[in-house]
Backbone as CSV, one residue per row, in Angstrom:
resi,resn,N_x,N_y,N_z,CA_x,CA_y,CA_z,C_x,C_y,C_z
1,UNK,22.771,75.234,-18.505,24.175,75.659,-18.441,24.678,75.951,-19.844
2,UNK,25.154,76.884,-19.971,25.826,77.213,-20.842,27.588,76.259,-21.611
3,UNK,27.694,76.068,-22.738,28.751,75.289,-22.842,29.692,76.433,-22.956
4,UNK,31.065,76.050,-22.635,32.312,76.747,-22.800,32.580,76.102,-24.285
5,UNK,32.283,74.769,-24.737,33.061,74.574,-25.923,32.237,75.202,-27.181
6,UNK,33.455,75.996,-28.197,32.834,76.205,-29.375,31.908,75.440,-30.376
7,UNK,30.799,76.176,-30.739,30.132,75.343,-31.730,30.727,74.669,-32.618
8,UNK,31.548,74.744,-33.178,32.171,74.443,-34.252,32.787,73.267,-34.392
9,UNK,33.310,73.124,-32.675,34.044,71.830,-31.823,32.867,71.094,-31.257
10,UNK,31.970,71.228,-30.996,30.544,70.488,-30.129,30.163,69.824,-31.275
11,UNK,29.874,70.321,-32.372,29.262,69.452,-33.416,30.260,68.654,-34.170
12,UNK,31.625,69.076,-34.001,32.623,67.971,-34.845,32.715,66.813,-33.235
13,UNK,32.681,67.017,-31.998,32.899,66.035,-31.374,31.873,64.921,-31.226
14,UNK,30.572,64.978,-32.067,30.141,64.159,-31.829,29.457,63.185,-32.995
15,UNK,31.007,63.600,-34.285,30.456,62.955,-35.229,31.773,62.444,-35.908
16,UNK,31.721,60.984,-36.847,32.875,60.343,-36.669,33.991,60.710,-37.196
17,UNK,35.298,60.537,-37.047,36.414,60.875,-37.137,36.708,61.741,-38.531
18,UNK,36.337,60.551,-39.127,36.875,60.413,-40.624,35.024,60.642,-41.399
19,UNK,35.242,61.883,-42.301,33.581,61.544,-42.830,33.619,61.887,-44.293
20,UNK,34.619,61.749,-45.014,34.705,61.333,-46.465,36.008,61.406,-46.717
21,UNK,36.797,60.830,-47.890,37.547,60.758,-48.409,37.859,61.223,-49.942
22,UNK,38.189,62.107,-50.444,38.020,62.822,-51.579,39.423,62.562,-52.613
23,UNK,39.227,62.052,-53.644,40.318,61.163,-54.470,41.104,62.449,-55.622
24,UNK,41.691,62.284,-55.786,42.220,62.440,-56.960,42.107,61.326,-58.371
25,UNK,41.945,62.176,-59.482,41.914,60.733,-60.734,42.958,60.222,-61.461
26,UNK,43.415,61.079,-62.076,44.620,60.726,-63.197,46.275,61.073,-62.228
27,UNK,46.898,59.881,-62.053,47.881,60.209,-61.480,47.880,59.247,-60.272
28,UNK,46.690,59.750,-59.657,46.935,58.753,-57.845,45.910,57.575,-58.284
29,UNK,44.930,57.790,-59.032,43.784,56.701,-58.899,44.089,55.380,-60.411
30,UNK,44.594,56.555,-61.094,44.371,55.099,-62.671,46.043,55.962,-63.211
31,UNK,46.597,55.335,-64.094,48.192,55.479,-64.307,48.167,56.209,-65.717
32,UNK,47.753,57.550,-65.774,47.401,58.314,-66.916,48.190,59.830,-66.919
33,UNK,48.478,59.624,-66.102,49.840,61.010,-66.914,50.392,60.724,-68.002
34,UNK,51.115,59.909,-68.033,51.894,59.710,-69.218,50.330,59.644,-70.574
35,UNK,49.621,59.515,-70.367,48.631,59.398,-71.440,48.616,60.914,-72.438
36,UNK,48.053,61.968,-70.821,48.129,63.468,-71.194,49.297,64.403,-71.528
37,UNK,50.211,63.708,-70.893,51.510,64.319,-72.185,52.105,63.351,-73.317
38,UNK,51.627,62.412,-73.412,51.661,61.703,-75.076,50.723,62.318,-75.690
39,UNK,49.102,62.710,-75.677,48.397,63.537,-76.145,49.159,65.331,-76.550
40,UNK,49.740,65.631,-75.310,50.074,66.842,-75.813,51.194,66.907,-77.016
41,UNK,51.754,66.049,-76.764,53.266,65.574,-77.420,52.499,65.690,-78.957
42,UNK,51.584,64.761,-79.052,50.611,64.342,-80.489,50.696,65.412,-81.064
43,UNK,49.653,66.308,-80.352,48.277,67.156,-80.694,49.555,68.632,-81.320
44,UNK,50.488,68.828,-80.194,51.624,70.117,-80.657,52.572,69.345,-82.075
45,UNK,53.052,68.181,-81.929,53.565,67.641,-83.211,52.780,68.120,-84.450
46,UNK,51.911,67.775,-84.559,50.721,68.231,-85.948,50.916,69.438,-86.052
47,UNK,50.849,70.604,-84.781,51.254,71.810,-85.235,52.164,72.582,-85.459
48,UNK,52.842,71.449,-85.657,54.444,71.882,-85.930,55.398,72.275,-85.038
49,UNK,55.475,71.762,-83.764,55.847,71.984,-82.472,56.584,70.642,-81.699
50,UNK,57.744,71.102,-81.279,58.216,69.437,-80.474,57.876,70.392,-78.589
51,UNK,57.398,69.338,-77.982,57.611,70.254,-76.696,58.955,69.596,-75.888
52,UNK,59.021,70.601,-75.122,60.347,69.697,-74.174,59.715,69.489,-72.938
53,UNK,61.189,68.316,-72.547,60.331,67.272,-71.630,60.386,68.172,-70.550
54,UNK,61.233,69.354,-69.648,61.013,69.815,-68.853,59.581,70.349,-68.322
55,UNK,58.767,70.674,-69.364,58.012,71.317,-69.448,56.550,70.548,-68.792
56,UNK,57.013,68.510,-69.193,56.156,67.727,-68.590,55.382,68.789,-66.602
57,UNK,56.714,68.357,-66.053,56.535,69.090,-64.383,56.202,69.829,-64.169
58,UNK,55.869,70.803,-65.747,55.032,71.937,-65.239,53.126,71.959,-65.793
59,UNK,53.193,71.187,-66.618,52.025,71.130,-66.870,51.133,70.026,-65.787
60,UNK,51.767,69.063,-65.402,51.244,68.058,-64.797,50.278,68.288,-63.587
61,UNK,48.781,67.703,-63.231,48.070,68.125,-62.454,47.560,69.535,-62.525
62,UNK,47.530,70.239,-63.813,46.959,71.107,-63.636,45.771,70.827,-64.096
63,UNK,44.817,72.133,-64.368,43.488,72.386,-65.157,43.900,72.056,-66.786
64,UNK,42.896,72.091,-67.439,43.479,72.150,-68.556,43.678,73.665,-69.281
65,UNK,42.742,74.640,-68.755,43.316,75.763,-69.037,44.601,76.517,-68.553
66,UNK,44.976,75.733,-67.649,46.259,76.529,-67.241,47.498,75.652,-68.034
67,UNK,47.331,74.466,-68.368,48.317,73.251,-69.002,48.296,73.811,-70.770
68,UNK,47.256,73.981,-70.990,47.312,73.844,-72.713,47.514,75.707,-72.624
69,UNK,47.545,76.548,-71.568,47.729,78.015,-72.145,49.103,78.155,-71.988
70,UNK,49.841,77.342,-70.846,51.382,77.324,-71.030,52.052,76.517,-72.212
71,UNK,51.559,75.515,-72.249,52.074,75.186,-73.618,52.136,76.069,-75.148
72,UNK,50.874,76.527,-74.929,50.609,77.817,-76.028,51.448,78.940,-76.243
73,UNK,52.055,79.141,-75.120,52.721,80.984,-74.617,54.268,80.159,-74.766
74,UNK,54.757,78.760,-74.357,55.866,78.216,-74.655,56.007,77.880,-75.853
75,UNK,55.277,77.633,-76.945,55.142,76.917,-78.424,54.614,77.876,-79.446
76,UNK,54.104,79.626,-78.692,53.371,80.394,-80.056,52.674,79.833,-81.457
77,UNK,51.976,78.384,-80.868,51.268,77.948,-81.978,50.047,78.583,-82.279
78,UNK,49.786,78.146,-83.357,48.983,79.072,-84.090,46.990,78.216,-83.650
79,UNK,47.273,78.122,-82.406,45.596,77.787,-82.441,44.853,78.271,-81.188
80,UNK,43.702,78.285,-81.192,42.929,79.109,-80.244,43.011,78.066,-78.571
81,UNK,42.877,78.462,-77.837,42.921,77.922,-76.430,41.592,76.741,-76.745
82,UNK,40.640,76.673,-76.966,39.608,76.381,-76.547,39.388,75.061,-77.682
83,UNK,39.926,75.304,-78.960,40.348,74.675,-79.804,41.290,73.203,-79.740
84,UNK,42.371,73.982,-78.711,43.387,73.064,-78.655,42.671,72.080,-77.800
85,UNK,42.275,72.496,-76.458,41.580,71.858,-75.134,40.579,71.093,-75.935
86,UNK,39.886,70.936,-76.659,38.763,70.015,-77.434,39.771,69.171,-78.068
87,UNK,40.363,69.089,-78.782,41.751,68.078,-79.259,42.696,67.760,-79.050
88,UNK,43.013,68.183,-77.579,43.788,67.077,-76.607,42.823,66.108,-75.506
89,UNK,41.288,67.052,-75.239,40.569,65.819,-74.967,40.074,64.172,-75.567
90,UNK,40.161,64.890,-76.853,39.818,63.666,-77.659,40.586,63.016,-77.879
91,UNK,42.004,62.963,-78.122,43.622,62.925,-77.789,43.384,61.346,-77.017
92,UNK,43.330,62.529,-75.906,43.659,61.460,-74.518,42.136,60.594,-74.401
93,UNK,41.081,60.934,-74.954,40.051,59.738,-74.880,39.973,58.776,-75.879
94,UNK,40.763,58.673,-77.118,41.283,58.001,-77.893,42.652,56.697,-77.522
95,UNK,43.291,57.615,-75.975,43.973,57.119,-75.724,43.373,55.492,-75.253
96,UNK,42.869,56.374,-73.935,41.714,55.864,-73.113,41.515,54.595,-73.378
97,UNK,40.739,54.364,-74.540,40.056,53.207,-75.404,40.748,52.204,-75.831
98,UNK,42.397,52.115,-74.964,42.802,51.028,-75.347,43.439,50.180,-74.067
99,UNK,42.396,51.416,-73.302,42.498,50.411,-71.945,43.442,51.595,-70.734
100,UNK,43.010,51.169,-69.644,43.267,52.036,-68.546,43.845,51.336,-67.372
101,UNK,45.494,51.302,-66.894,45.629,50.456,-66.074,45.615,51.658,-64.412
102,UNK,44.812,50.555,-63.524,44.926,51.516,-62.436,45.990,51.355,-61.709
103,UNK,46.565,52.389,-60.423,47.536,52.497,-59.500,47.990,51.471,-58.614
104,UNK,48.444,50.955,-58.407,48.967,49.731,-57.301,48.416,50.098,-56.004
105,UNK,47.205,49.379,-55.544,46.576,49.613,-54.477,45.235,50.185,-54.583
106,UNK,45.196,51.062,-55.531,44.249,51.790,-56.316,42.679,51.322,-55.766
107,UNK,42.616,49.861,-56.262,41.706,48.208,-56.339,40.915,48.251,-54.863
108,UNK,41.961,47.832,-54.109,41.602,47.720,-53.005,41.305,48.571,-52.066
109,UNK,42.107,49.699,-51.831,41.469,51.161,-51.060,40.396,51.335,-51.746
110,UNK,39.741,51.340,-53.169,38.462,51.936,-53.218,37.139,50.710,-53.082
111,UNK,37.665,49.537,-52.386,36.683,48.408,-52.334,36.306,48.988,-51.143
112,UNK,37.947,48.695,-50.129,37.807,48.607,-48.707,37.023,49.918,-47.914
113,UNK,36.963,51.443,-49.131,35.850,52.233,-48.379,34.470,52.202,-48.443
114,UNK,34.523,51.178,-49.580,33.003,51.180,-50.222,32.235,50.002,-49.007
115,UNK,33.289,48.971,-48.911,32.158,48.010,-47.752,32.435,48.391,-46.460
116,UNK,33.007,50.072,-46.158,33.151,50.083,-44.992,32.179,51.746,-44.941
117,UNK,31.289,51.827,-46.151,30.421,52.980,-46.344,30.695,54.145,-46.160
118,UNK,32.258,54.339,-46.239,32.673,55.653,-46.036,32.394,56.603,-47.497
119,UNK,31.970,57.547,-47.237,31.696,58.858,-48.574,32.970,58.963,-49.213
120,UNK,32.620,58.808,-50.364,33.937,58.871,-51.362,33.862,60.537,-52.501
121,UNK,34.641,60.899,-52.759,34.250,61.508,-53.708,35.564,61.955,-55.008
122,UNK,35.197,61.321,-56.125,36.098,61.745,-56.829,36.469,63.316,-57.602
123,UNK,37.613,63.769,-57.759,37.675,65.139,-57.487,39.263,65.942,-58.620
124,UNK,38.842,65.903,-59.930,39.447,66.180,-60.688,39.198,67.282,-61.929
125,UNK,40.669,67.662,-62.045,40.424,68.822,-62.640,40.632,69.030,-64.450
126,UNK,40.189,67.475,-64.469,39.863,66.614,-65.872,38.481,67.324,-66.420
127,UNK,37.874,67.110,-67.410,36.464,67.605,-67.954,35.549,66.175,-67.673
128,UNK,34.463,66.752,-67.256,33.448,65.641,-67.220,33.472,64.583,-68.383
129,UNK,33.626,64.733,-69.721,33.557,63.987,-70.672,34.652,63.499,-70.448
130,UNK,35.816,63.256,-69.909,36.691,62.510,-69.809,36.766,61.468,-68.306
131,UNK,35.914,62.405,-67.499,35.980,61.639,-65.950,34.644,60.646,-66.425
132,UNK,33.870,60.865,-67.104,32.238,59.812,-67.293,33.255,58.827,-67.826
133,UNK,33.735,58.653,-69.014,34.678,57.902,-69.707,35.912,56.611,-68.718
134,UNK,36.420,57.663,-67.625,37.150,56.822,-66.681,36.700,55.787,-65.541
135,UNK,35.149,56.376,-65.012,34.590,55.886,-64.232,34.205,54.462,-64.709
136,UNK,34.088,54.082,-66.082,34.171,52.761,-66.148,35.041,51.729,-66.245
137,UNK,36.456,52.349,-65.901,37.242,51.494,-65.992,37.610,51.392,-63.987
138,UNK,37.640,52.978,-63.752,37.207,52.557,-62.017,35.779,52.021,-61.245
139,UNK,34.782,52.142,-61.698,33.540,51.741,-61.414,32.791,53.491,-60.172
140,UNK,31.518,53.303,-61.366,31.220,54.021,-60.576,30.535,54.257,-59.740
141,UNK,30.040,52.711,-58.760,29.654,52.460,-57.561,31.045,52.791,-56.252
142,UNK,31.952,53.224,-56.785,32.969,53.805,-55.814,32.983,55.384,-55.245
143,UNK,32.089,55.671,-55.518,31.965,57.139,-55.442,30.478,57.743,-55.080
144,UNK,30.482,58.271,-54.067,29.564,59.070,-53.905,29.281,60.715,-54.900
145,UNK,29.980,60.768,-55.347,29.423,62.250,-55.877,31.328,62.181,-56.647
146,UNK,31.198,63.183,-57.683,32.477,63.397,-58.796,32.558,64.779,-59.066
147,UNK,33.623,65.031,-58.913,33.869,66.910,-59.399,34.721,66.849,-60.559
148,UNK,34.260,67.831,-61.775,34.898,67.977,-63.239,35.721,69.235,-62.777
149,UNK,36.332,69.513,-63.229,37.235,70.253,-63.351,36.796,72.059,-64.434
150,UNK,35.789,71.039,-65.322,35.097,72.375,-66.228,33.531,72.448,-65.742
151,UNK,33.227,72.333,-64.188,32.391,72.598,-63.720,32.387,73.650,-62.691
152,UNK,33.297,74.105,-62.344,34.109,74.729,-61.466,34.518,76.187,-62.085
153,UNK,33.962,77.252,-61.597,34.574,78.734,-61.950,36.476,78.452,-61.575
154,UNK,36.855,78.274,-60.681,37.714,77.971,-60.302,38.659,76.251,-60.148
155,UNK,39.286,75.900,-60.349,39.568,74.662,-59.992,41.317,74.505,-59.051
156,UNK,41.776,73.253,-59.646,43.343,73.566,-58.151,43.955,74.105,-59.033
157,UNK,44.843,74.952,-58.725,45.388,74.535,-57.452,44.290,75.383,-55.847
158,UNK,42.972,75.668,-56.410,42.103,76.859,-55.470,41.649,75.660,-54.947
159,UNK,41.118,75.766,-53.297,40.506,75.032,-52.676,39.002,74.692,-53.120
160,UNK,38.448,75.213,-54.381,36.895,75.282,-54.399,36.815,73.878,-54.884
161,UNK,37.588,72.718,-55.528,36.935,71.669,-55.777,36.785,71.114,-54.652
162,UNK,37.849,70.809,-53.696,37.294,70.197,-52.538,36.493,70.452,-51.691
163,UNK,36.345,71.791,-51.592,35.166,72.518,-50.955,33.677,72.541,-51.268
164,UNK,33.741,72.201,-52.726,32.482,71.401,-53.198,32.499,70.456,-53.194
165,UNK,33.007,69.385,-52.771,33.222,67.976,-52.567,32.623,67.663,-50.932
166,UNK,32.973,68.281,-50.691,33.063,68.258,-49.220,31.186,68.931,-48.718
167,UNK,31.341,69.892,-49.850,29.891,70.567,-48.888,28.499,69.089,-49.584
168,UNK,29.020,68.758,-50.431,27.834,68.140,-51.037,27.672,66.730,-50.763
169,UNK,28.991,66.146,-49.923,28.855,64.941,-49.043,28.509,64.994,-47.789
170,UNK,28.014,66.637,-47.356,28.012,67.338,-46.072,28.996,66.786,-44.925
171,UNK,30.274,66.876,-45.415,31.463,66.303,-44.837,32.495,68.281,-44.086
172,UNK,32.662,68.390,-43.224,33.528,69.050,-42.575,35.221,69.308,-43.199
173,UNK,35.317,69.587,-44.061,36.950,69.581,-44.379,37.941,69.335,-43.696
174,UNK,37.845,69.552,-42.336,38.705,69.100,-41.634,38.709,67.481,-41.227
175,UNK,37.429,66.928,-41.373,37.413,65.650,-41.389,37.425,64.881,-42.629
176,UNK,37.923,65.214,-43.329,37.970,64.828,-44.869,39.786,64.686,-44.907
177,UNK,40.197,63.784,-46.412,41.604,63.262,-46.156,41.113,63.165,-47.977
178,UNK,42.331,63.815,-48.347,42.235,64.122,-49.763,43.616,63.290,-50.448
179,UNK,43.500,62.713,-51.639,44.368,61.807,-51.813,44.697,62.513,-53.501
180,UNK,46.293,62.525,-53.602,46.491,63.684,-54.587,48.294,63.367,-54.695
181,UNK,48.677,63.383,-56.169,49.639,62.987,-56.942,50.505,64.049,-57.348
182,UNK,50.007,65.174,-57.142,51.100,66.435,-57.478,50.770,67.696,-56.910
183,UNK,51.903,67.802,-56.499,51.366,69.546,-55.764,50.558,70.239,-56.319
184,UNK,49.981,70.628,-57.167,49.271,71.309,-57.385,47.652,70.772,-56.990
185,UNK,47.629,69.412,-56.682,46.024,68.702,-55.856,46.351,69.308,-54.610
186,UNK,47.465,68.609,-54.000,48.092,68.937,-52.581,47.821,70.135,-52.381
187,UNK,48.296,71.216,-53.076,47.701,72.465,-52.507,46.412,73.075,-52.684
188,UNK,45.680,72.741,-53.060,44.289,72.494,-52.932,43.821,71.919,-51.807
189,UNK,43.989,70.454,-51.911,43.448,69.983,-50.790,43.777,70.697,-49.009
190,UNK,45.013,71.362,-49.540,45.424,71.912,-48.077,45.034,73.308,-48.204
191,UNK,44.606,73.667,-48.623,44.015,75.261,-48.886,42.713,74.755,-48.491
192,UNK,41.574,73.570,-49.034,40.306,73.652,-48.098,40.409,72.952,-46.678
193,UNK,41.286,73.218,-46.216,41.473,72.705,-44.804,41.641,71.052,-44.564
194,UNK,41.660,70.332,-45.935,41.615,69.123,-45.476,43.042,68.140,-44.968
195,UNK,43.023,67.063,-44.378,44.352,66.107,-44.503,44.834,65.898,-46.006
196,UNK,46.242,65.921,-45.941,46.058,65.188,-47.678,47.094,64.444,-47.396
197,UNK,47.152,63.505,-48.080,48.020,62.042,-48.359,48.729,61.970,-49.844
198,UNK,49.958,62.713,-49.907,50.376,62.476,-51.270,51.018,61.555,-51.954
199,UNK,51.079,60.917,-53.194,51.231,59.685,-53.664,51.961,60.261,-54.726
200,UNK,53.487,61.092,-55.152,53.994,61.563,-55.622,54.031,60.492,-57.177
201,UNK,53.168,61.552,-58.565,53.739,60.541,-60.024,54.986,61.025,-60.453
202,UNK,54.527,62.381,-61.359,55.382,62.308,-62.116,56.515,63.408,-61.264
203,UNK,56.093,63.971,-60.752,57.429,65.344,-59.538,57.154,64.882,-58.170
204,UNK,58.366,65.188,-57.782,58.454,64.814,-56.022,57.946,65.998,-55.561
205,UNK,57.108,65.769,-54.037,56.634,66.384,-53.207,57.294,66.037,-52.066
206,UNK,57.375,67.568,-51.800,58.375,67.399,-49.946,57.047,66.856,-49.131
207,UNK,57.300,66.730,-47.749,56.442,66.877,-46.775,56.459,67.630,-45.461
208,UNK,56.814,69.389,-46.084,56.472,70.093,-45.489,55.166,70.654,-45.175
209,UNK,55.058,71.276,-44.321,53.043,71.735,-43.563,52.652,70.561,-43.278
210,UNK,53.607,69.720,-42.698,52.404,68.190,-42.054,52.304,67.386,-43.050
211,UNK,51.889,67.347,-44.212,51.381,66.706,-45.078,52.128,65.085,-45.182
212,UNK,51.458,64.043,-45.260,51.780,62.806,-45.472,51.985,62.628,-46.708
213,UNK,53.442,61.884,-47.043,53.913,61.498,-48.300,53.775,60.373,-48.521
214,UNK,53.673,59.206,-49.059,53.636,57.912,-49.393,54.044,57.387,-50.893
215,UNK,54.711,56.486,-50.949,55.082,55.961,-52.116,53.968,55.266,-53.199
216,UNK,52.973,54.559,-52.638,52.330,54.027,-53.515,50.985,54.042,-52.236
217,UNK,49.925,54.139,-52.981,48.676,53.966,-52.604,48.375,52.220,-51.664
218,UNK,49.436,51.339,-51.812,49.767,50.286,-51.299,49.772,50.078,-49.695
219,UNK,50.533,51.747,-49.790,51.151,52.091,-47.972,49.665,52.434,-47.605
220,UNK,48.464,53.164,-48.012,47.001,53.576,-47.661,45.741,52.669,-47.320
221,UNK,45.605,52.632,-46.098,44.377,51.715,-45.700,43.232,52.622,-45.268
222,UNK,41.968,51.911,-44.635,41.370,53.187,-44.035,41.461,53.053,-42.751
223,UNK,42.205,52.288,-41.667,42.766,52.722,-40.417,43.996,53.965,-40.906
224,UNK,44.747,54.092,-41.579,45.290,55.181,-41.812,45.038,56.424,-41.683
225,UNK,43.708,56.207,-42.775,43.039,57.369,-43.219,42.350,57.985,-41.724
226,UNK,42.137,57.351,-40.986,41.314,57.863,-39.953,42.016,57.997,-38.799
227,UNK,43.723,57.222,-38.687,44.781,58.107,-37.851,45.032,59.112,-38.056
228,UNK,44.730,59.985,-39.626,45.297,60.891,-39.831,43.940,62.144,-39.330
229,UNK,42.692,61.798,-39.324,41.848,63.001,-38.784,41.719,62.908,-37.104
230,UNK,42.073,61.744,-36.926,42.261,61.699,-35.426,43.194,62.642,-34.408
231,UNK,44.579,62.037,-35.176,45.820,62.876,-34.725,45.760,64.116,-35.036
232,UNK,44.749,64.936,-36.010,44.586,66.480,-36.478,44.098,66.967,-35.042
């Protein structure tokens, strides 16, 4: 007999709800925004530049090429893109080194998926030399697989980090629940089809298109996480 149900639906119905969880770093996972605009604050001071604070909400959660080229085109300082991005990394990994406090809840959501063997994957649009650096203050038995941000032709606000997150935990996007601190993750994560759970830092996020808002990573368990691919 032939099935009436789509392939697409036959093979998601018979596999579990929830089949990874894909993090965000700086912002939802460890308490480092304020790190990367004290770095920028630094790094433009030296060049003779004050930035304004409005400007925080717009750089926040981005790439770093899209953060340090607006700052550039707002500040007409006198240094090369690629230049600057190497000395606000070191900036903020200088920061780093005097210690990294994580998110309230942070602790325990990434225990409670680890002894409950759910695929984790961390997923930021930080540079590898800065995510190797963080993973020891989060541990990096919490994670199945990590996405850099300068590994990526593309990064967020485009769906391709999670979409490589997702293909390489061989996880379904739609069964995946992406956890993310500023619209610009959020729309990512909802551009590769996944749930996302936002944990608003430094700008508020509505919760329009469905999307779950939450105050602190506190409100996030993984019965949550798996009401939310259920009810999809």
């Amino acid at each position: 007999m032939t099935s009436s149900i789509p392939a697409s639906s036959a093979r998601l119905s018979g596999s579990p709800p929830l089949q990874a969880v894909l993090l965000d770093m700086d912002g939802t996972l460890v308490n480092t925004e304020d790190f990367w605009w004290d770095a920028e604050v630094s790094v433009f001071a030296e060049l003779g530049h004050q930035l304004e604070e409005e400007w925080r909400q717009v750089v926040v959660g981005g790439p770093m090429t899209r953060s340090a080229g607006f700052l550039l085109e707002a500040t007409s300082a006198s240094i090369a893109l690629e230049e600057l991005s190497v000395r606000l990394n070191e900036r903020f990994l200088e920061r780093l080194d005097r210690g990294v406090e994580l998110m309230p809840g942070a602790q325990r959501l990434l225990t409670e998926l680890r002894a409950h063997q759910v695929p984790t994957a961390l997923v930021s649009a930080s540079h590898r030399v800065v995510i190797d650096r963080m993973l020891t203050s989060l541990g990096r038995e919490h994670f199945t697989h990590t996405v850099a941000g300068d590994e990526l032709r593309r990064t967020k606000p485009h769906p391709d980090p999670y979409l490589t997150a997702a293909s390489v935990l061989g996880a379904d996007p739609r069964r995946c629940v992406v956890l993310e601190d500023t619209l610009t993750g959020v729309t990512s994560g909802e551009a590769a089809g996944c749930q996302v759970v936002a944990v608003p830092s430094v700008a508020p996020i509505d919760r329009s298109g469905g999307r779950t808002v939450v105050s602190s990573l506190e409100e996030v368990d993984l019965g949550m996480l798996r009401s939310l691919v259920t009810r999809s």
